[in-house]
C-alpha positions as CSV (number, residue, x, y, z in Angstrom):
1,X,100.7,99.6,80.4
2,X,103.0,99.6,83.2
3,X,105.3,96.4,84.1
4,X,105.2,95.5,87.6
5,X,106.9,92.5,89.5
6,X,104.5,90.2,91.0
7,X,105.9,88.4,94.2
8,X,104.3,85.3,95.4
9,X,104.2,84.5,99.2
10,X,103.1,82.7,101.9
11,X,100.3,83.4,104.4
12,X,101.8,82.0,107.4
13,X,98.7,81.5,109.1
14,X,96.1,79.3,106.3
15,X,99.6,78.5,104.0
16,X,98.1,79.7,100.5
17,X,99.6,82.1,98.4
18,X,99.2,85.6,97.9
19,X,100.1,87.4,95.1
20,X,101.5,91.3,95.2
21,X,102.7,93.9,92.7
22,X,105.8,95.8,93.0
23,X,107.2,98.5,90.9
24,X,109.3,96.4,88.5
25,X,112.6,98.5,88.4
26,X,113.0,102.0,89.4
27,X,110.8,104.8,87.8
28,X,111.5,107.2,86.2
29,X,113.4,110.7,87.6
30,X,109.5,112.7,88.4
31,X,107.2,109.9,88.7
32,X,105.7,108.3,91.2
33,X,103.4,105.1,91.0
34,X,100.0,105.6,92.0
35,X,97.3,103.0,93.2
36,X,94.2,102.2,94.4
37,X,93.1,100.7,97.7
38,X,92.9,97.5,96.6
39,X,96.5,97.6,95.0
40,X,95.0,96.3,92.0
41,X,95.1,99.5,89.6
42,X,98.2,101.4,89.1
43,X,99.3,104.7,87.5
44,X,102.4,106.5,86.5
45,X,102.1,110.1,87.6
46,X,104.4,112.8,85.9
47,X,105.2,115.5,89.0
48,X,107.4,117.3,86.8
49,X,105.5,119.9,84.5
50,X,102.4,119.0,86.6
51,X,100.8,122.6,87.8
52,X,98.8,120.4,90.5
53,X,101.5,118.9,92.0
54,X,104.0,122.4,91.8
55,X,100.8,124.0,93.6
56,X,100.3,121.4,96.2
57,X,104.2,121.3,97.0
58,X,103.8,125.7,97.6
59,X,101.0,124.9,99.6
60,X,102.6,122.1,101.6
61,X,105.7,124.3,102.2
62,X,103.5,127.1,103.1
63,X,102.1,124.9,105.7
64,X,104.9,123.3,107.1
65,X,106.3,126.6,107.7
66,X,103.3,128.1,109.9
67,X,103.9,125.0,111.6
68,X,107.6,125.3,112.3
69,X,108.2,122.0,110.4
70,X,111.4,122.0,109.0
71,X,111.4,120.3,105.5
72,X,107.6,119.6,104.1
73,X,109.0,117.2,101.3
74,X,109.1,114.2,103.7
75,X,105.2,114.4,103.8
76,X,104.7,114.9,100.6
77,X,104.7,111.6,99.1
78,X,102.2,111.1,101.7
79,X,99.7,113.6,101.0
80,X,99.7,114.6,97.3
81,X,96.8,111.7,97.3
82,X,95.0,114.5,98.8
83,X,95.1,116.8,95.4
84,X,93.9,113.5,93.0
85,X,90.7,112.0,92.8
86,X,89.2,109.1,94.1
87,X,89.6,106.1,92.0
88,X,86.8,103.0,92.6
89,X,85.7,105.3,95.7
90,X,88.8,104.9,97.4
91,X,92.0,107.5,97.2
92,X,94.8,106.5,95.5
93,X,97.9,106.0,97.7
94,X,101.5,107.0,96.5
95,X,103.2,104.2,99.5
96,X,102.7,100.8,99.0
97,X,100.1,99.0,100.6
98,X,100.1,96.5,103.4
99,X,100.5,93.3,102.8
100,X,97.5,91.6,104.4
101,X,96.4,87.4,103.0
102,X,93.0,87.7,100.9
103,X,91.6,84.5,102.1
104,X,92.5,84.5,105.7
105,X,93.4,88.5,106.5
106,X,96.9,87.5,108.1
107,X,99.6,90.2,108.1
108,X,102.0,87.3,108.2
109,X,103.9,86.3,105.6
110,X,107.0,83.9,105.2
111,X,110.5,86.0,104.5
112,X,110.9,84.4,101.4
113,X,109.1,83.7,98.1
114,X,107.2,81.1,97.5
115,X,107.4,80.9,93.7
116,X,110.0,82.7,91.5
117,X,109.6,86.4,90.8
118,X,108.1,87.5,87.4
119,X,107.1,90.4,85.7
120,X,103.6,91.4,84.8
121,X,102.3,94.3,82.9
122,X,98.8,96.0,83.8
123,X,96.7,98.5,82.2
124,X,96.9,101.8,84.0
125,X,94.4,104.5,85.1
126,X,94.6,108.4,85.0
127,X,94.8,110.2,87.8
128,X,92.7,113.4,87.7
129,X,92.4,116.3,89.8
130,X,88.8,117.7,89.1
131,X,88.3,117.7,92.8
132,X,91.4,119.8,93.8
133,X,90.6,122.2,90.8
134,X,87.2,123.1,91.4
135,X,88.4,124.5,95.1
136,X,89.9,128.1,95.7
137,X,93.4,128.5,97.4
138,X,92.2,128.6,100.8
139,X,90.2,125.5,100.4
140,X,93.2,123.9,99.1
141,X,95.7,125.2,102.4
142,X,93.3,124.3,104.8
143,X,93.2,120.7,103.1
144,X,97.1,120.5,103.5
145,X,96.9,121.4,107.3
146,X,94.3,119.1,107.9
147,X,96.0,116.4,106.4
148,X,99.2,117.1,107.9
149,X,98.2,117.9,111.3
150,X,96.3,114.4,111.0
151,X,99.5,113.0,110.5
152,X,101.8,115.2,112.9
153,X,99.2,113.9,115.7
154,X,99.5,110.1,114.3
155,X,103.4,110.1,114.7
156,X,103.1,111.8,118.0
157,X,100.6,109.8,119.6
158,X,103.3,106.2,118.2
């Protein structure tokens, strides 16, 4: 279980409330919270002692260097979702989600809360890394540069 505060606010366009989950109070030194695309599942991912994750950050700074970028750890947060699997056929996201009215599909919300903030807890899933594992180095470096150079030419093009 993993306790999460649950802010209620208002769609400024069709006036219901929308409900969204935050991280409760600040994790853990080494974990980061992963969800789904829906924002509906979370789970607590331990980076430290996690050979996936000390492989993907080698790779990343391998990557970054080839590309004269000087410090790969500000995209990593962004692309270790590329090492885990899919969860409900969507990849999981380390950032949090926009914040977009399920009724109406507004982006527009008023600044404050519309009902007091409370905590929730909600079951969890694992996050695996079959995927990542069954592919050899190279497979793995090339996903990093794709990835990053996706998001290199994102930035650029804003």
């Amino acid at each position: 279980m993993l306790k999460l505060d649950a802010e209620v606010k208002k769609c400024l366009k069709c006036g219901k409330d929308n409900t969204f989950l935050t991280q409760a109070d600040i994790c853990e030194y080494g974990v980061w919270i992963a969800r789904n695309k829906r924002a509906d599942r979370f789970s607590r991912v331990q980076l430290i002692d996690n050979p996936v994750f000390d492989e993907f950050t080698e790779l990343i700074s391998q990557v970054c260097s080839e590309l004269n970028i000087a410090d790969y750890r500000e995209y990593t947060h962004d692309l270790f979702q590329i090492a885990c699997d899919p969860v409900d056929g969507n990849s999981v996201s380390f950032r949090d989600v926009a914040r977009v009215c399920r009724y109406c599909g507004s982006e527009d919300f008023a600044c404050g809360l519309s009902k007091p903030l409370y905590t929730v807890e909600v079951d969890t899933f694992d996050v695996s890394y079959d995927s990542w594992n069954s592919k050899t180095t190279e497979e793995k470096k090339q996903l990093v540069f794709n990835a990053l150079t996706t998001i290199q030419d994102r930035n650029i093009s804003t």
